[in-house]
C-alpha positions in Angstrom: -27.6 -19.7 36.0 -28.6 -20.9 32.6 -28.3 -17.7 31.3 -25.7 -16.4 32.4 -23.5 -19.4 30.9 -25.5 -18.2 27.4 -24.1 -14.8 28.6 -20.7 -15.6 29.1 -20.3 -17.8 25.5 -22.0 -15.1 23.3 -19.2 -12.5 25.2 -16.3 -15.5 24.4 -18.1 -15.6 20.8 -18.4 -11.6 19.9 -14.7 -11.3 21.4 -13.0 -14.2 18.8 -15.3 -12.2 16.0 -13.8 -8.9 16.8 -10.4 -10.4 16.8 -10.5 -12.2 13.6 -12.7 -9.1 12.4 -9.6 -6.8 13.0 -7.0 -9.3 11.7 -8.9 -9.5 8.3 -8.6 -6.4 7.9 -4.9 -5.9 8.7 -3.6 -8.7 6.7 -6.8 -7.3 3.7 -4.5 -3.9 4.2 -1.3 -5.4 4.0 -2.5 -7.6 0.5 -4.1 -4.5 -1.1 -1.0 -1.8 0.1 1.3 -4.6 -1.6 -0.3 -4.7 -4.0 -1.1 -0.9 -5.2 2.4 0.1 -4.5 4.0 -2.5 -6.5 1.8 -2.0 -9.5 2.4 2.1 -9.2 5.7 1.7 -8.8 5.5 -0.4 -12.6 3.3 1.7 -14.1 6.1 4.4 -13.1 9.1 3.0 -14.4 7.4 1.4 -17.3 6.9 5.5 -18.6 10.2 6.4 -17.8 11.3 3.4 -19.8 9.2 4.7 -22.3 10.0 8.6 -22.0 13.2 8.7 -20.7 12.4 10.4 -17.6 9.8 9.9 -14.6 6.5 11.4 -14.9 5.2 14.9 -12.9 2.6 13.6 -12.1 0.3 10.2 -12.1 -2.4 12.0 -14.2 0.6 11.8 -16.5 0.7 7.7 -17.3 -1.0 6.5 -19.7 -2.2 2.7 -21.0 -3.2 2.3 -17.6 -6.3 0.2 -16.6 -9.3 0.6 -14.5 -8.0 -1.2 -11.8 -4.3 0.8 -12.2 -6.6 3.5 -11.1 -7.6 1.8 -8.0 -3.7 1.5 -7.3 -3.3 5.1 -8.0 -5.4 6.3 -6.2 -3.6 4.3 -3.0 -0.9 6.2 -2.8 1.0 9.6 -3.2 3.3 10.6 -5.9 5.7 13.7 -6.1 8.9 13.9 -8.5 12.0 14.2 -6.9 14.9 15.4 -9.0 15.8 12.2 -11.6 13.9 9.9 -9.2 10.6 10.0 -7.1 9.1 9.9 -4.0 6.1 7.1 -3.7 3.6 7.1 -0.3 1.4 4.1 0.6 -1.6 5.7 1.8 -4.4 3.0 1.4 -4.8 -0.5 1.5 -7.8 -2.0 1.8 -9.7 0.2 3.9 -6.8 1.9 6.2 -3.4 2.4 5.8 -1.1 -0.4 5.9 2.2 -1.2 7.0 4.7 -2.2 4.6 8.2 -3.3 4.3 10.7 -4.8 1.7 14.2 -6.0 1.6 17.5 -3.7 0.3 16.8 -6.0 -2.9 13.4 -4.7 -3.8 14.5 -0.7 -4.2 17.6 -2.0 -6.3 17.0 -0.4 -10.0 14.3 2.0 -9.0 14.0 5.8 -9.1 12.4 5.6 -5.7 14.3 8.0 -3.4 11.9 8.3 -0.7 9.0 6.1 1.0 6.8 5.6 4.0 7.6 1.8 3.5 9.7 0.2 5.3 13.3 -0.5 3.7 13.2 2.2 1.5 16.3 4.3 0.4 14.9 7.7 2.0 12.2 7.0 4.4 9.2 9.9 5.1 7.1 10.4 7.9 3.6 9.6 6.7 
């Protein structure tokens, strides 16, 4: 009897650490996505700023860090006419899920995304 109420709390316990387990890692997703997107999308209209037109490719930035590289390394880049489209393909360890108010995009070159709200949304 004894050990099968041991039994059922280490079942209770290894069921709340797999729960919390897969929450971390959503809301670690979410934080690093945010994160990498945001800075590529800076580092991207920082040298068009600077150039006067968006770059071809990523390889193509320069003054970046060694943690922009992390961020660039998230996501998916392809010029698009005078704009861009941007892809969020890593977070922390998966692929998050992302989404930002009409007000974020305002300004940008961005004419396509997989995130949520954006002007032209792709199919990841």
């Amino acid at each position: 009897m004894r050990l099968l109420k041991v039994t059922r709390w280490l079942a209770v316990l290894c069921a709340i650490a797999l729960a919390t387990a897969c929450n971390f890692k959503q809301e670690a997703d979410a934080k690093f996505g945010d994160q990498n997107f945001k800075t590529t999308i800076a580092l991207i209209e920082l040298y068009k700023l600077r150039h006067g037109s968006y770059p071809e490719t990523l390889h193509d930035l320069t003054f970046t860090g060694d943690w922009d590289t992390i961020a660039l390394n998230s996501v998916t880049y392809r010029r698009v006419g005078n704009g861009y489209q941007l892809d969020i393909t890593r977070g922390w360890v998966g692929q998050p899920t992302l989404s930002y108010p009409p007000e974020f995009w305002k300004g940008l070159g961005l004419v396509a995304s997989n995130v949520g709200g954006a002007p032209g949304v792709s199919k990841p």
